[in-house]
NUDOKOL-104818 format. One line per 4 residues: number of its first residue (from 1); their letters; for each residue x, y, z of N, C-alpha, C. Coordinates in steps of 0.001 Angstrom, whole numbers, plus 500000, padded with zeros to 6 digits. Atoms other than C-alpha are relative to their C-alpha. Example, Ala and Ser with C-alpha at 12.3 -4.5 7.8 and 13.67 -1.06 7.14 Angstrom:
BEGIN
1	as	500890 498810 500000 512300 495500 507800 500900 501200 500000 ~ 499180 498810 499940 513670 498940 507140 499230 501090 500730
//
This chain:
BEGIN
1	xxxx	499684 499122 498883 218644 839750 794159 499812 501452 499569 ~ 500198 498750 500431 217634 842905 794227 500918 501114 500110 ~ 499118 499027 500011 220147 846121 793731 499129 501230 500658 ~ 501002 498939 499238 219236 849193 796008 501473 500932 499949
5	xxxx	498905 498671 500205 220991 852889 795480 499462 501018 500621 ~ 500823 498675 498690 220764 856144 798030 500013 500954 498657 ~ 500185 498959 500939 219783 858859 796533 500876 500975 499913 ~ 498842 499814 500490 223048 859972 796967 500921 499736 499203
9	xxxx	499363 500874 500636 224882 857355 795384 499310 500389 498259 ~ 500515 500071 500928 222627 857912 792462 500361 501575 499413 ~ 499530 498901 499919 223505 861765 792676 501199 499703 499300 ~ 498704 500021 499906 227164 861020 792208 500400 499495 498317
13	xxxx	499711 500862 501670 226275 858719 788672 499735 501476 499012 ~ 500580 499526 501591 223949 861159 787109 501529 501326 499702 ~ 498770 498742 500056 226802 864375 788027 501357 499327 498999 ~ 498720 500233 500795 229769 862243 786572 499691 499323 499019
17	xxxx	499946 499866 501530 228277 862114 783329 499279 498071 499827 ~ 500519 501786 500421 227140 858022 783695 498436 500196 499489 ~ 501363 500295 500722 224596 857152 781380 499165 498920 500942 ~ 501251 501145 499018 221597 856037 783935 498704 500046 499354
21	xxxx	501811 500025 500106 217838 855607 782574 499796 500283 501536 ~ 500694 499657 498517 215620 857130 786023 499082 499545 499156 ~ 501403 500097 500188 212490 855373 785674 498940 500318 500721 ~ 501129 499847 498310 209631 856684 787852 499119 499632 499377
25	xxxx	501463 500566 500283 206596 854820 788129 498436 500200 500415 ~ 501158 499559 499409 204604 856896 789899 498843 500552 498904 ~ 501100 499506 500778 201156 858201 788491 500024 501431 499964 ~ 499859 498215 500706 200895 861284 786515 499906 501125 501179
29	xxxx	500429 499371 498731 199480 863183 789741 501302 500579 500350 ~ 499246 499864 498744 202060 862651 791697 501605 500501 498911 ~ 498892 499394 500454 205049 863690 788934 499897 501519 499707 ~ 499915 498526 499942 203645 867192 788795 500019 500663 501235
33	xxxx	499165 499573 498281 204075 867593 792882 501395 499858 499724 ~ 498437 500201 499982 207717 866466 792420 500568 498948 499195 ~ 499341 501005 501452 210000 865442 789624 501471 500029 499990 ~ 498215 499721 500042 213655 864910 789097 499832 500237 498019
37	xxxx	499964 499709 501581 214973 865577 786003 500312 498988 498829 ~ 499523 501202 500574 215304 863834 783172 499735 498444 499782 ~ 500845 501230 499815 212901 860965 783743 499169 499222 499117 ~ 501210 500597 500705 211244 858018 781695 498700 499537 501074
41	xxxx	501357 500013 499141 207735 858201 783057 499230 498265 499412 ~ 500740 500611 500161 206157 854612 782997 499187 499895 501178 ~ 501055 500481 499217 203037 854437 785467 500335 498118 500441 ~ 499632 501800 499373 203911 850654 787813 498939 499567 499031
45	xxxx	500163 501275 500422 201167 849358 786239 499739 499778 498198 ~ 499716 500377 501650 201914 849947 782637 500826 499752 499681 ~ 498591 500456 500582 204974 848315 782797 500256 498860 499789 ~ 499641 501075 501101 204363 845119 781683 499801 499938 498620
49	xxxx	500400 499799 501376 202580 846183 778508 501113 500953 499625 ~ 499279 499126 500181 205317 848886 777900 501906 499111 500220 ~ 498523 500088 500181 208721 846815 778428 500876 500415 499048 ~ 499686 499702 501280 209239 847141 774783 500679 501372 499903
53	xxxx	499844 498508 500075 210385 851047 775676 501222 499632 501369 ~ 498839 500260 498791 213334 849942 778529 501060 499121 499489 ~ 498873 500046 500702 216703 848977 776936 500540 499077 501188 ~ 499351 500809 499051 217845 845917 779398 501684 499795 500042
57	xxxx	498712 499839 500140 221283 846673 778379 500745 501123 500692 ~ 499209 498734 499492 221335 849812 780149 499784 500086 501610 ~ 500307 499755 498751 221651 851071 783635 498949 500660 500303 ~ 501056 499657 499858 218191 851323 785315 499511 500794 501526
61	xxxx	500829 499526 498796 216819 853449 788536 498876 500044 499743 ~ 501395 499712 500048 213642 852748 789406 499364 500714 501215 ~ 500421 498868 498820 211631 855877 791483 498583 499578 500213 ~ 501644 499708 500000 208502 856095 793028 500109 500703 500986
65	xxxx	499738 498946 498350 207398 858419 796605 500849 498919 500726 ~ 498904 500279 499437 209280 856254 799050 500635 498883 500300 ~ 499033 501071 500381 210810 853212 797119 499262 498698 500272 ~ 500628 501806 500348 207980 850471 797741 499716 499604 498533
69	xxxx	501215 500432 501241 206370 850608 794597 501435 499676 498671 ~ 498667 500622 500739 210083 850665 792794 500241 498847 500220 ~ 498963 501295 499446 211528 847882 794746 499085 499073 499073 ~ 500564 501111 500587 208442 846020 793273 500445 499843 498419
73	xxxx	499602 499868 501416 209101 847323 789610 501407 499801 500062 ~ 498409 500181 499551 212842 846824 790267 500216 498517 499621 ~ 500166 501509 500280 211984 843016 790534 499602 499433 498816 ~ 501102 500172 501181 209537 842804 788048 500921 500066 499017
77	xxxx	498789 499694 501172 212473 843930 785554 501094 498816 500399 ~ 498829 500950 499580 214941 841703 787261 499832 498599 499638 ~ 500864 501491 500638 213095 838918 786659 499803 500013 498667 ~ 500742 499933 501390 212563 839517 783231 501194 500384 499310
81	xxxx	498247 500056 500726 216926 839744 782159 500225 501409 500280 ~ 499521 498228 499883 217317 843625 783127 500978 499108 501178 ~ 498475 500069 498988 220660 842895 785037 500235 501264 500509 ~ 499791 498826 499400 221249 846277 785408 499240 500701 500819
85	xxxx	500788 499050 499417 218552 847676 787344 499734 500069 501706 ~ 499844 500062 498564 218445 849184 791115 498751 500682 500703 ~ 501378 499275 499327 215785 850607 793453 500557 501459 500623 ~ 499778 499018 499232 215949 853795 794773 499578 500142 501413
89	xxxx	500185 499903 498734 216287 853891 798487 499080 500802 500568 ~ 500956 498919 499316 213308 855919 800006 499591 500822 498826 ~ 500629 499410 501064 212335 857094 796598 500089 501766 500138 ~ 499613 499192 499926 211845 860468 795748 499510 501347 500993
93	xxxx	500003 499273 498740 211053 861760 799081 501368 500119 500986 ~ 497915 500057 499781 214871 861094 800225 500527 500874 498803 ~ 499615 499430 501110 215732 862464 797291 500343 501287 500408 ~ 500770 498390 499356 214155 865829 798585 500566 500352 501323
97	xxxx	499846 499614 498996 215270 864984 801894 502001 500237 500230 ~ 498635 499958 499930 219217 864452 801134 500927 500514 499069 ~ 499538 499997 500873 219906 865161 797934 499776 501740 499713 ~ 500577 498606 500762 217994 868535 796514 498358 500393 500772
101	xxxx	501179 499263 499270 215320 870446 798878 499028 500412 499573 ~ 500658 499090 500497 213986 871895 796681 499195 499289 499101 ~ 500892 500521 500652 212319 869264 794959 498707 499601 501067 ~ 501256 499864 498674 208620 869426 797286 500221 498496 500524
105	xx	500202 501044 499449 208089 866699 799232 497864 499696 500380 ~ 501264 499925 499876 204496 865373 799556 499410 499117 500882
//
């Protein structure tokens, strides 16, 4: 089953100090239009060759623009013993739209 978090909710972890991994999987391109902070950058489709770099012990958000391409990587991990890991609701165009403005929207 898949775990899904607003980009509020996710707001609320990183501020009170909870240790979250943000994974965004978007392509290089698109993380120099708009980035949050603090992000492990794996590209969706280098993330089966790359698991080896994601700590299934820890709490996981996975980003992309507006949360399809997570939800898939979300699974993809879920399936594979990451217990901890959630999708980001509308990715990081919600983000932009509820959270912080000021990150562009594209």
């Amino acid at each position: 089953m898949l775990t899904h978090i607003t980009p509020i909710e996710l707001k609320r972890l990183l501020d009170s100090g909870h240790e979250v991994v943000v994974l965004d999987v978007r392509e290089p391109e698109e993380l120099q239009l708009a980035c949050l902070p603090s992000v492990v950058h794996i590209p969706m489709g280098e993330i089966p060759g790359r698991l080896h770099e994601l700590d299934p012990e820890k709490d996981i958000v996975v980003v992309c623009h507006h949360g399809i391409r997570s939800a898939s990587v979300a699974q993809f991990l879920a399936q594979r013993d990451f217990e901890r890991v959630a999708n980001l609701d509308g990715g990081i165009d919600a983000w932009s739209l509820s959270v912080d403005p000021i990150v562009p929207r594209y």
